[in-house]
N, C-alpha and C positions, 0 to 999 in steps of 0.2 A: 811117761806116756803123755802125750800132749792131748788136751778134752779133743780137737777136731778127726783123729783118731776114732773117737769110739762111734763113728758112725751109726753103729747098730745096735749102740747101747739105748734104752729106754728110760724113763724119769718120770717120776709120780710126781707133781707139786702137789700138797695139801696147803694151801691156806684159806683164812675165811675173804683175806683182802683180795679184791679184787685187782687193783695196782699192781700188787705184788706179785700175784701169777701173771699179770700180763707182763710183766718187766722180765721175770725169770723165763717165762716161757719162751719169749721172743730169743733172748739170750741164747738159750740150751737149743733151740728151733735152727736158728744163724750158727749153731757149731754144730752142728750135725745130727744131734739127738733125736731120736722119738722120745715124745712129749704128751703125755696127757696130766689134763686138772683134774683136782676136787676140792669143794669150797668147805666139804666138812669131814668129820674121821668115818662116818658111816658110808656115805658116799667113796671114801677112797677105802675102804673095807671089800664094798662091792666091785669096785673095778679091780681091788688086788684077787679076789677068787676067780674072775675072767681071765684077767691080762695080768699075768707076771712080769717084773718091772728089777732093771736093775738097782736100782737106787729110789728109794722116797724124799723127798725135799720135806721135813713135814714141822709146820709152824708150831711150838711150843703152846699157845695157846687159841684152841678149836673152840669155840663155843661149842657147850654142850658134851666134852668130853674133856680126860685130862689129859697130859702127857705120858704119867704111867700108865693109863689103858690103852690107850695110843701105842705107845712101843712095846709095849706085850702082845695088843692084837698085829703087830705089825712083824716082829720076831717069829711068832705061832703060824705065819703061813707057810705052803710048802716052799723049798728054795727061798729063804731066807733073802731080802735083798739089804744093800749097807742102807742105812739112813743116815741122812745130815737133819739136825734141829735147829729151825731161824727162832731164836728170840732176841728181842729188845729189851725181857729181863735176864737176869739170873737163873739156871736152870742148876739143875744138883747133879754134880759131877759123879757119884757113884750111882745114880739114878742113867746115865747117859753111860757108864762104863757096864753096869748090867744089859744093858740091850744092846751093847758094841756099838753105839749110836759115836758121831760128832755133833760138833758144836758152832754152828757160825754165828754171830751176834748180827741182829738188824741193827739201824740198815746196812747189807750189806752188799759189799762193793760185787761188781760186777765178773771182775776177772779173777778176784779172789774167789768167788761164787765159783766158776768155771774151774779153775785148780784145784778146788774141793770135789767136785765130781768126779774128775780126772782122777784125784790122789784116789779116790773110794774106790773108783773101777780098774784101779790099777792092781790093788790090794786083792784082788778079789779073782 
């Protein structure tokens, strides 16, 4: 299934960078996605109890939270959505396989960005 496709799919970005959701968001915006931000996990906590979302973008490292509370509070909502994890470190691969999470490495590329959405909402 090709990302331009999921027309009416939705997309949480979490990061604290601000760059980074404006790069991703444009991206995901220009292929057709509904799109909303949060710059921290509390804030995208709250908009996940509003607005149920197919997929999370969400940055391994939140100030002020970690990844394992992160992908447990984010697995625990109702309808469950996939996540994708951006880090520019190393994250723990059995940590990321418990919450059926993926893995993209920053920085990352733009289209591979977009085939990772796609693959998740494919799956799903």
């Amino acid at each position: 299934m090709l990302p331009g496709e999921q027309t009416a799919s939705r997309v949480l970005l979490v990061d604290d960078d601000e760059l980074v959701l404006a790069v991703l968001h444009t991206a995901l915006v220009r292929t057709g996605y509904s799109v909303r931000d949060a710059a921290s996990s509390a804030e995208a906590m709250r908009m996940l109890a509003v607005h149920p979302v197919d997929v999370v973008v969400l940055d391994a490292h939140i100030p002020g939270s970690t990844l394992e509370s992160d992908l447990a509070a984010i697995s625990g909502v109702p309808r469950p959505p996939a996540i994708v994890v951006l880090s520019g470190a190393s994250v723990s691969a059995e940590l990321l396989a418990t919450a059926g999470a993926s893995y993209l490495s920053k920085p990352v590329d733009a289209v591979v960005f977009l085939e990772r959405i796609g693959a998740e909402l494919a799956q799903r």
